[in-house]
C-alpha positions, -999 to +999 in steps of 0.1 A: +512+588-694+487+612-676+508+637-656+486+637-631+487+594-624+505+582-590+530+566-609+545+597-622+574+610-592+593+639-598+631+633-595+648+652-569+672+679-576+710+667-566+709+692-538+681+666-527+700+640-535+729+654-513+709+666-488+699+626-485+737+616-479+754+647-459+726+650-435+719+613-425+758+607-421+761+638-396+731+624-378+741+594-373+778+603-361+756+629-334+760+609-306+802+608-306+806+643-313+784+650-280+807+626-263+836+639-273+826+681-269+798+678-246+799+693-209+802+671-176+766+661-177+765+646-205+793+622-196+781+613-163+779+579-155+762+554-130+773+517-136+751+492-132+758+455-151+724+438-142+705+471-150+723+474-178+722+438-192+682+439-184+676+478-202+695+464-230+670+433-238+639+454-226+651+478-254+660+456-281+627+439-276+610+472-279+626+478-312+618+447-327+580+449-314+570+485-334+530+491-333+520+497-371+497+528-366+474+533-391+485+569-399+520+555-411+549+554-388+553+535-358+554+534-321+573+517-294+577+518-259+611+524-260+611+558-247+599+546-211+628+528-214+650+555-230+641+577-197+644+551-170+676+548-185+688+585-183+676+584-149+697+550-134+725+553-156+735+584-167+730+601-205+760+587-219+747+553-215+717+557-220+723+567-253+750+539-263+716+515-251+703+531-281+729+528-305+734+486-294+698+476-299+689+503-327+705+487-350+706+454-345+669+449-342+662+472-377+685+453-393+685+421-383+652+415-371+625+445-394+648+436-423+657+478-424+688+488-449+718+500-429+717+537-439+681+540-422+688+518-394+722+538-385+702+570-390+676+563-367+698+547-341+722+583-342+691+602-339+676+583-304+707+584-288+713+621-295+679+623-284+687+605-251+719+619-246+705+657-245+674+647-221+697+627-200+719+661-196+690+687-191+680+661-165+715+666-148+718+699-153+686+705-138+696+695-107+682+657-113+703+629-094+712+591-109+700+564-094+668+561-066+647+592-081+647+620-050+608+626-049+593+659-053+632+672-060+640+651-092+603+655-104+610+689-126+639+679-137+626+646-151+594+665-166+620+688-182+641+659-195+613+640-209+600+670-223+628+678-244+630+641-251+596+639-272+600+677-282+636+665-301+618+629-312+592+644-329+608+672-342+632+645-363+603+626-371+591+659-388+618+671-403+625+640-419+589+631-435+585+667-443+611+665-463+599+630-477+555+643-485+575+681-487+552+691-466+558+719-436+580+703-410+562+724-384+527+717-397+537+676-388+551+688-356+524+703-345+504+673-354+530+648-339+530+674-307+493+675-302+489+635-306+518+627-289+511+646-251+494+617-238+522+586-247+550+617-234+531+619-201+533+583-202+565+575-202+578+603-178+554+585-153+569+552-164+599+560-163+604+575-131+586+542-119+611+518-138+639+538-123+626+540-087+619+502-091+651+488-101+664+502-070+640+491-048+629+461-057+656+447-082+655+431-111+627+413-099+606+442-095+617+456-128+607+423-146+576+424-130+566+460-139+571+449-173+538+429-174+513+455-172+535+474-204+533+445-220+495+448-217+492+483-223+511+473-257+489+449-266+455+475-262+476+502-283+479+471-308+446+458-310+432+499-315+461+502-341+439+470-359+411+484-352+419+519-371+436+500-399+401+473-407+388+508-408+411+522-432+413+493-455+370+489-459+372+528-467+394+514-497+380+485-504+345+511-507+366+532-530+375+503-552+339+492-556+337+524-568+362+525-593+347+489-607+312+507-610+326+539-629+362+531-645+358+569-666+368+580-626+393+555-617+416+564-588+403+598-587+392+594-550+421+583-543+442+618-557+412+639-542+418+624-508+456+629-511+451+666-522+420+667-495+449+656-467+477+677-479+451+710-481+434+698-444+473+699-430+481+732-445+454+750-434+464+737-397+437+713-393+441+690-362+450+655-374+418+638-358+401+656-380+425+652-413+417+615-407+379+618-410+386+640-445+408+618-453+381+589-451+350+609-465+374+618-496+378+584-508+344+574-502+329+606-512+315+593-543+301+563-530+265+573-536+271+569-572+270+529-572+232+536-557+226+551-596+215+540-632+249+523-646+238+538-676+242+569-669+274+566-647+291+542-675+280+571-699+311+578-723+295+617-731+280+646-713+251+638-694+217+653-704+197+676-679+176+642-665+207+623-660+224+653-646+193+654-618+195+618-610+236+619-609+230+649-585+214+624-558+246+606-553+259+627-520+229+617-500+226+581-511+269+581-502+258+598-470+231+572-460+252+541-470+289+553-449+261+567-419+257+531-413+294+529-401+292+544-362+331+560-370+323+571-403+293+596-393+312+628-394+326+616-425+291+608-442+283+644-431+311+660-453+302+633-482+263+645-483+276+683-480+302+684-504+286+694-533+275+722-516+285+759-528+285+796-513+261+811-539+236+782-529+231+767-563+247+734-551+229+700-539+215+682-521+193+714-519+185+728-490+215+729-471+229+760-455+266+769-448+261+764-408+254+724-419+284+723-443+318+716-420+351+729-433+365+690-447+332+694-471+341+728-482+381+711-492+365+679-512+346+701-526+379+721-538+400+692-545+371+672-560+367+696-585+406+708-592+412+665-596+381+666-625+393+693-644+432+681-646+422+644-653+413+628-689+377+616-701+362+600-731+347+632-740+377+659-731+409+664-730+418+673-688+433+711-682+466+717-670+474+728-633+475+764-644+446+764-660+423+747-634+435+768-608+430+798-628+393+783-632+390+777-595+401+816-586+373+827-613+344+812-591+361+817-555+327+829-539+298+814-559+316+777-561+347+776-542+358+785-510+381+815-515+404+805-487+405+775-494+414+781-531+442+804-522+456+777-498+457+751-535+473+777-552+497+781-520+502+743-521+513+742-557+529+771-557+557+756-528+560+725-545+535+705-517+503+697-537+521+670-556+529+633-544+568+632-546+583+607-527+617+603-518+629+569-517+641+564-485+605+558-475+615+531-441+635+565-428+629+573-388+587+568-393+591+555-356+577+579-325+593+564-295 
C-alpha cells in the first residue's frame, strides 16, 4: 500500500490513547466538582417550575435539531437558551439543564455513543456554570434583567460563555486533525462573533420575557428562532450542494485521468492544513479548499491521449497539457461562488522566477491560496506512484522543494510544509472518536 493513500492512519501512541480516557472522564465529572468547591455564585439559585419545565424542552429540542454546517461540526441554538437560563435561574441550574437534555437527545435521539454524549454534556454545563457565576459576580441579578445595570455583566457572561465553548471545541479537534488548538480558535473566534452577539441579545430577551409576559410570551418568542433556524439551515444546504459539485467535479476528474486519482483530494487536504497554519482566515481556507480539488479541472478540456498517457510527455504534449489552468479557470468561473477560486486554479501554475504558465501573469495577479496549490500540488506529485516512476519519499520531496524555494516555490510557504511535517500536522491522522464535541452552541 502507497504510504501516502487515505487509508493509511497512523496509530496513536498510548499516551494518546490515555489522553483519550483520563481527559474525557475529568471533563465530564467538571460540572460536580464546581458544585461541590465552587464559591456562592456558582451555587445561587432562582426556582422557577414552569421556567424550568419549558427551558428544559426548548433545550432538549435544540439538541436534537443540530444544523450540519458544511465546514464539519454543528450548531444549535442552545446557547440562547443556555444564557437565558443563567440569567432566570441561576448557574447551578442552568448547568444541570445541560446535563438532562445533553445526553438524552445525543443518545437517544442523534444515535451518539455514551462516552461522547457524557463528554459533551460535562463540557456545556461547565461552560454554563462559569458564565452563570462571572454573570453574578459581576454584579448581574436573577430574574427580570435590571436594564443598563445587568447589561455588562451579561456581555461578560456570554463572553466567557463562547470564549470557553470554542475553546473546547478547539482543543478537542486539534487534537483529533493535530492541528494547533489556537489556530482553530482563532478561526472558531473570528466566525463565531456574530451567533455570540446573538444569543447575548437573545438571551437577555428570553429572560426579560418570561417574566413579563409568561410562558406565553416565551413560547411565542420562540417563533421567530425557529425561523432564524430554518435560514441558517437552508444557507448550511446551500454551502454543502456547493461542496458536494466541487467533488463531484473532482471525480469527473479522476474518471478522465485515473494515473492522478485522488490526488486533488490530498492536495486540498495539505492546501487546508498549510492555509490554517499560515493563519489564513477560514473564509478564505474554504475558497482554497474548493479551487484545490478542482484545480485540475482544465485537464478534462484536453487530448485523452495525452492525459491517459502511461510515459513522459513529449515537448507538444507538454504545451497543450500546459493549457489546462485557464480552460479549469473558464469552466469553475461559470460558478458566481467559485470565482475567487477559478482565480487561484488559472494562477497556480505560476512561479517566482516567471517561467510558469499561463504566461503572462505577474505576482500582483497570483493571490496567496495559488502560491499553496502550487506548493502542495507539487510536494503531492513527487510523493505519489506513476506508471513511469517510482514516487519520492517525504524527505526527499521536501528536500526538492527547499532547492527551488525562489524560482518555483514560495519560500515561506515551503518552510511552513516543512514546519507542518516536522510537528506531526501535515498528515491525515484521525483519532477515532470522530462524533466528539464538533457542536458550537
Amino acid at each position: 500500500m502507497n504510504p501516502r493513500t487515505f487509508d493509511q492512519r497512523r496509530r496513536p501512541s498510548w499516551i494518546a490513547r490515555a489522553a483519550w480516557f483520563v481527559i474525557p472522564s475529568f471533563l465530564a465529572a467538571l460540572p460536580f466538582l464546581i458544585a461541590l468547591f465552587g464559591g456562592p455564585e456558582m451555587k445561587a439559585v432562582r426556582w422557577d417550575a414552569w421556567g424550568i419545565g419549558i427551558w428544559f424542552a426548548l433545550l432538549l429540542a435544540a439538541e436534537a435539531l443540530p444544523i450540519p454546517l458544511p465546514r464539519g461540526g454543528t450548531v444549535t441554538v442552545a446557547s440562547i437558551l443556555d444564557i437565558g437560563a443563567m440569567i432566570l435561574f441561576g448557574p447551578w441550574i442552568a448547568g444541570a439543564l445541560d446535563l438532562l437534555t445533553t445526553v438524552p437527545a445525543q443518545m437517544i435521539l442523534l444515535r451518539q455513543r455514551g462516552s461522547a454524549a457524557a463528554l459533551n454534556a460535562g463540557l456545556y454545563a461547565s461552560t454554563t456554570i462559569l458564565s452563570g457565576a462571572a454573570y453574578l459576580a459581576a454584579g448581574g441579578t436573577l430574574g427580570v434583567p435590571r436594564l443598563p445595570q445587568d447589561l455588562w455583566p451579561a456581555l461578560l457572561a456570554g463572553s466567557l460563555y463562547f470564549a470557553l465553548n470554542t475553546g473546547w471545541v478547539s482543543l478537542v479537534l486539534g487534537a483529533r486533525t493535530r492541528e494547533s488548538a489556537l489556530t482553530i480558535w482563532r478561526q472558531q473566534f473570528r466566525d463565531g462573533i456574530p451567533q455570540a452577539a446573538l444569543a447575548i441579545g437573545f438571551g437577555l430577551l428570553f429572560a426579560q420575557v418570561r417574566m413579563v409576559g409568561g410562558i406565553g410570551g416565551v413560547v411565542l418568542l420562540v417563533v421567530p428562532l425557529l425561523l432564524a433556524r430554518h435560514a441558517l439551515r437552508l444557507y448550511a444546504d446551500l454551502r454543502e450542494d456547493l461542496v458536494s459539485f466541487v467533488r463531484a467535479l473532482s471525480v469527473a476528474l479522476d474518471a478522465v485521468d485515473p494515473h492522478t486519482h485522488e490526488h486533488s483530494v490530498r492536495v486540498a487536504d495539505y492546501s487546508v492544513r498549510l492555509a490554517r497554519h499560515v493563519g489564513l482566515p477560514e473564509s478564505e481556507v474554504e475558497t482554497i479548499h474548493y479551487a484545490a480539488l478542482v484545480h485540475d479541472i482544465g485537464k478534462i478540456a484536453q487530448r485523452p491521449d495525452v492525459i491517459r498517457k502511461p510515459s513522459s510527455l513529449d515537448d507538444e504534449e507538454r504545451r497543450l497539457m500546459m493549457r489546462h489552468p485557464e480552460a479549469g479557470a473558464r469552466i469553475v468561473g461559470e460558478i458566481r461562488a467559485l470565482r475567487a477560486a477559478a482565480v487561484m486554479v488559472r494562477t497556480h501554475h505560476w512561479r517566482p522566477d516567471g517561467k510558469g504558465y499561463p504566461p503572462g501573469v505577474t505576482a500582483e495577479e497570483v493571490p496567496l491560496g495559488a502560491r499553496i496549490i502550487n506548493v502542495c500540488d507539487a510536494f503531492d506529485a513527487m510523493t505519489s506512484d506513476r506508471p513511469y516512476r517510482r514516487g519520492l519519499t517525504t524527505a526527499q520531496a521536501l528536500a526538492e522543494l527547499r532547492r527551488h524555494v525562489g524560482t518555483q516555490f514560495d519560500p515561506e510557504l515551503v518552510a511552513a510544509l516543512q514546519e507542518l511535517h516536522e510537528t506531526g500536522r501535515l498528515g491525515l491522522d484521525a483519532f477515532e472518536n470522530a462524533s466528539v464535541l464538533e457542536e458550537v452552541r
